[in-house]
C-alpha positions in Angstrom: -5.0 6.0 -38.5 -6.5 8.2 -35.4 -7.9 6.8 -32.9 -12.2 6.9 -32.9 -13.8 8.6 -30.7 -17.2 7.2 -29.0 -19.5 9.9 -30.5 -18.1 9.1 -34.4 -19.3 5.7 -33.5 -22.4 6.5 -32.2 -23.1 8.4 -35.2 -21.9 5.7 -37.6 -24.4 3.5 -35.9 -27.2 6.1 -35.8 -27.0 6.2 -39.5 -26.4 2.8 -40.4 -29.4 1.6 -38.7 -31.8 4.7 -39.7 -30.3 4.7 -43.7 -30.3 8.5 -43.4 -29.4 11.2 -42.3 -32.5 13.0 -41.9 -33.5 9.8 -39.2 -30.0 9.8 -37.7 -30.7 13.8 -37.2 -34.1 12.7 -35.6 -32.5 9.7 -33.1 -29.7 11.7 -31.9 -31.3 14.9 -32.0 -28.3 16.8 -34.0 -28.7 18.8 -37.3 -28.4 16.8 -40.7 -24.8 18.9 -41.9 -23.5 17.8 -38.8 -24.0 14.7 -38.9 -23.0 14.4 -42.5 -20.0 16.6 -41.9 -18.5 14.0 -39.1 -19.3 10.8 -40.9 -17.3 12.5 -44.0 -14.6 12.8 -41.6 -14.6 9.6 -40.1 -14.2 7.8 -43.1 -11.1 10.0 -44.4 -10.2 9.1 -40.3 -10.4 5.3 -41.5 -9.1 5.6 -45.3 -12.3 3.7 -45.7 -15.9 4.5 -47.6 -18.7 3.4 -45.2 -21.8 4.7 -46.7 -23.0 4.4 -50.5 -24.7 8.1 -51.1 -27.8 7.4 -53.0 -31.0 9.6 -53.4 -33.1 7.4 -51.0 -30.4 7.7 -48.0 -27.1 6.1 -47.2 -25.8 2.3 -47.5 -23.1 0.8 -45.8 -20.6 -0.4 -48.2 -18.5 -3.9 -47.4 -16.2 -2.1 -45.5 -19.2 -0.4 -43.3 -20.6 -3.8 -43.1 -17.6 -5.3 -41.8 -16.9 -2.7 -39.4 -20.9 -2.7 -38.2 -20.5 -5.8 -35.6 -17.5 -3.8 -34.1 -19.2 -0.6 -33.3 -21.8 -2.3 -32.1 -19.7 -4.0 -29.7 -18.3 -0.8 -28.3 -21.6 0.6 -27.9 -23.1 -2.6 -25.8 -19.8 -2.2 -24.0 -20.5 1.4 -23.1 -23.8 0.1 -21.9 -22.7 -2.2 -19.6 -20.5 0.5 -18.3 -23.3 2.3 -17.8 -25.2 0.0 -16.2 -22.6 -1.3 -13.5 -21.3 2.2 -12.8 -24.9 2.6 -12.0 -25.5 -0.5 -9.7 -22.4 1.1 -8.1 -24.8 4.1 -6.8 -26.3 1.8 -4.4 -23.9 0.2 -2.1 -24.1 -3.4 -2.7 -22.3 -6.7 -1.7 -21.5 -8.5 2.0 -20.0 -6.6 4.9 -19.4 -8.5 7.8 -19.3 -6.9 11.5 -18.2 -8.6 14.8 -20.0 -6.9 17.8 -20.1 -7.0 21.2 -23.6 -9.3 22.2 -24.8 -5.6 24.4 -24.4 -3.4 21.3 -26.1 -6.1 18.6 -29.9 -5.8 19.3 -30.0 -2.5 21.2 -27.8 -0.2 18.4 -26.7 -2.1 15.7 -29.5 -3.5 14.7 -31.6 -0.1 14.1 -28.6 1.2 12.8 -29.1 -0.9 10.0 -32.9 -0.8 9.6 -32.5 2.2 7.5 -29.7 1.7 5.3 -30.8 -1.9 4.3 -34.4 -0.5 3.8 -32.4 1.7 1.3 -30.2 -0.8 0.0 -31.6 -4.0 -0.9 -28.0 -5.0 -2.6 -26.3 -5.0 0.7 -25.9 -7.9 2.4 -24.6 -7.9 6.3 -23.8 -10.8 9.0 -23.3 -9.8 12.4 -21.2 -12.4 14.7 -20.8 -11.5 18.4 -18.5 -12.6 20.9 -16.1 -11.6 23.7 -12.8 -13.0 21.7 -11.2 -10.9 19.9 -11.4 -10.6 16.1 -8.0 -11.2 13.7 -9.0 -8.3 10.7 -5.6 -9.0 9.2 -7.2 -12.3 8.6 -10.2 -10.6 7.5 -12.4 -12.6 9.9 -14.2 -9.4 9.4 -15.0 -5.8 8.0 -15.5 -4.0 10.8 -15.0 -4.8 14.8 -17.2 -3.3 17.5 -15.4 -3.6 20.1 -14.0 -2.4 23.9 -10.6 -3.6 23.1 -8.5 -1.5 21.6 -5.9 -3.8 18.9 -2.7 -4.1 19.8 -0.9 -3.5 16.1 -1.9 -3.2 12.1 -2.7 -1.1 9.4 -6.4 -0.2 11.3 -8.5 2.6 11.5 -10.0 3.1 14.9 -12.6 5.5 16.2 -13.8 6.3 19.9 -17.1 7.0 19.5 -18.6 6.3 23.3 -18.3 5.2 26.5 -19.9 2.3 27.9 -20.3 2.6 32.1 -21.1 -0.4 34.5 -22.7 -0.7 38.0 -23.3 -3.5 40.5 -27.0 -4.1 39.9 -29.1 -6.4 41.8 -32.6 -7.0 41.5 -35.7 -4.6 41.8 -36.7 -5.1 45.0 -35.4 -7.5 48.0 -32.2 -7.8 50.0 -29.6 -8.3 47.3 -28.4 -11.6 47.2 -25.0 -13.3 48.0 -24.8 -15.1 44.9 -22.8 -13.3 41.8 -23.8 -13.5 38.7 -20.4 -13.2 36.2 -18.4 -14.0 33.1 -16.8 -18.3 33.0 -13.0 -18.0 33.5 -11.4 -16.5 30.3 -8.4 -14.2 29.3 -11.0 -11.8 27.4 -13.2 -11.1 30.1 -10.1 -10.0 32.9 -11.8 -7.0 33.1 -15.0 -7.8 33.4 -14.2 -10.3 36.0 -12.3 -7.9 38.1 -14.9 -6.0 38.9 -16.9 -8.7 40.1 -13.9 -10.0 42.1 -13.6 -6.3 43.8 -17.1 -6.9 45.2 -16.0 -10.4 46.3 -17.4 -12.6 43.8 -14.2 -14.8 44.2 -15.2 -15.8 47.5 -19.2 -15.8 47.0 -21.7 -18.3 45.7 -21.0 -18.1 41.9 -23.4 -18.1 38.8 -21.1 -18.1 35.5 -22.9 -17.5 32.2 -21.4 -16.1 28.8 -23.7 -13.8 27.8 -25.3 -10.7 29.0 -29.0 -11.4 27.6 -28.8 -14.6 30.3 -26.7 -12.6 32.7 -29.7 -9.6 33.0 -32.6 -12.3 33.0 -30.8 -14.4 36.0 -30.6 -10.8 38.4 -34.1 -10.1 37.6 -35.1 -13.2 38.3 -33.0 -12.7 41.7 -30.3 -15.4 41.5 -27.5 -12.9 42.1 -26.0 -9.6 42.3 -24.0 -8.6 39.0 -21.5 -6.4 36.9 -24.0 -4.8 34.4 -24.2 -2.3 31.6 -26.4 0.9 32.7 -27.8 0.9 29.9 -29.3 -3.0 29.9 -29.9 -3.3 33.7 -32.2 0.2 33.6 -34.1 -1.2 30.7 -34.4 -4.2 33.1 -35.5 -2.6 36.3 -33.0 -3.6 37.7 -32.0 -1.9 40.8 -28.1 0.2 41.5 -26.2 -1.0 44.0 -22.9 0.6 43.2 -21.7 2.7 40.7 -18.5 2.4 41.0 -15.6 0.2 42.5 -15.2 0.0 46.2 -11.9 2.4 45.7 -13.9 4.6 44.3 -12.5 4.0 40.6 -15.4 4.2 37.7 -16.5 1.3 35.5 -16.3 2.3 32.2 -15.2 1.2 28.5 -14.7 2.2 25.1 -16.5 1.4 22.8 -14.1 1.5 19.6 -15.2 0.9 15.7 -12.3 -0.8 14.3 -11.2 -1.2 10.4 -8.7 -2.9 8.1 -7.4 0.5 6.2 -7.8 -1.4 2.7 -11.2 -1.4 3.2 -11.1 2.7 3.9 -12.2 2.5 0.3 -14.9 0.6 0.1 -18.5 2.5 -0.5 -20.4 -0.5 1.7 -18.2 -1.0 4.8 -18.0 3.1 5.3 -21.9 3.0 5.3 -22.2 0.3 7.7 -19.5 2.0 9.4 -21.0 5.4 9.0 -24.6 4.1 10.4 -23.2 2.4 13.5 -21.2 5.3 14.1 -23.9 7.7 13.9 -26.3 5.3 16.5 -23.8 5.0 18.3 -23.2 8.8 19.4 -27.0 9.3 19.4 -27.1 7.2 21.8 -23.7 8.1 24.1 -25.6 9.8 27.1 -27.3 6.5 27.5 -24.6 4.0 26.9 -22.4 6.1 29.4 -25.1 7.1 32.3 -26.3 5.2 35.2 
């Protein structure tokens, strides 16, 4: 026996269900000798009679009968095929992004604006910090990071630089306080830059994130290491631009990913909307 084909079963059910082959013509919109010709080959296919021929239209025998709750399996099959190879249009499911706290509010967040607005199926959780993310452990998706990993199967693109300054407030002597990172093995950099201006030896102000960090030189507490881009939205005012050896302050700022997920329709849109923010905004992220 040869194997069926989907449109011999389609045409089998047209039939059955109109009882002939004048309304199978009409649902499938085919010609009546076609229709007749390839149910007349189906059954010599099968070794089986399907349809009683009678002057009122065609009956399925037993055999049709029996074969009637298969076909209409495939064909619900088919249909759910379909239908899930069309859910797959839009991207749907959970991607999960670590950040850097700078980059969540000020470009990830209206990166995504759009692509949710056109994807109500995707689902995304954003978790900063200044620790770095294990995605061989899949902690996440997709890193945002200035850190470039040390090892793994991961696809990593530059897409910016991120420059720093000495800022202090808007107007007023500066003051001797510094405002920096608490102790930790993630924020060396950070903290060396602050130590280069002698925030080892000055009055200290240690908070962990950069929202607090911002509001605390505004509010004229201290002098601190700043992104441009967050102390100019600030009004804050540029005390240095870079280190007193004359070395810049600068970082990358690197979109990381596990390479099994290269595949994945959702985490390349995330990636691909970050990504694109990302270098529309460069000549801000990187200017003073």
């Amino acid at each position: 026996m040869e194997p069926q084909n989907w449109d011999d079963i389609r045409l089998f059910l047209a039939l059955a269900r109109e009882g002939t082959l004048q309304g199978a013509a009409r649902r499938l919109g085919l010609g009546v000798a076609t229709i007749s010709r390839r149910i007349d080959r189906m059954e010599a296919t099968l070794g089986l009679p399907l349809f009683l021929r009678r002057q009122t239209g065609h009956e399925l025998t037993d055999q049709g009968a029996a074969l009637l709750p298969r076909a209409e399996a495939m064909e619900l099959a088919l249909q759910e095929m379909r239908r899930e190879a069309g859910a797959q249009v839009e991207i749907r499911g959970l991607v999960r992004l670590a950040s850097i706290e700078s980059l969540v509010a000020p470009v990830v967040l209206p990166a995504l604006g759009p692509l949710l607005a056109a994807n109500p199926g995707l689902d995304v959780e954003v978790h900063w910090g200044t620790a770095t993310v294990n995605l061989h452990r899949h902690d996440a998706d997709l890193a945002l990071r200035m850190v470039p990993p040390e090892r793994g199967n991961l696809t990593v693109r530059r897409l910016a630089q991120m420059g720093f300054g000495l800022y202090g407030p808007a107007e007023g002597a500066p003051p001797a306080r510094h405002v920096t990172w608490p102790d930790a093995p993630s924020l060396a950099v950070p903290l060396a830059w602050s130590a280069a201006f002698g925030a080892r030896t000055a009055p200290r102000l240690a908070l962990n994130t950069l929202t607090a960090q911002v509001q605390a030189v505004r509010d004229g507490l201290g002098v601190a290491v700043l992104p441009h881009f967050l102390a100019r939205e600030a009004g804050l005012r540029l005390l240095a631009a870079r280190l007193p050896d004359g070395a810049p302050m600068e970082r990358p700022i690197l979109l990381a990913t596990h390479a099994e997920l290269a595949a994945s329709r959702r985490v390349r849109a995330v990636a691909a909307a970050i990504a694109d923010h990302v270098l529309a905004k460069r000549h801000d992220l990187e200017g003073a």
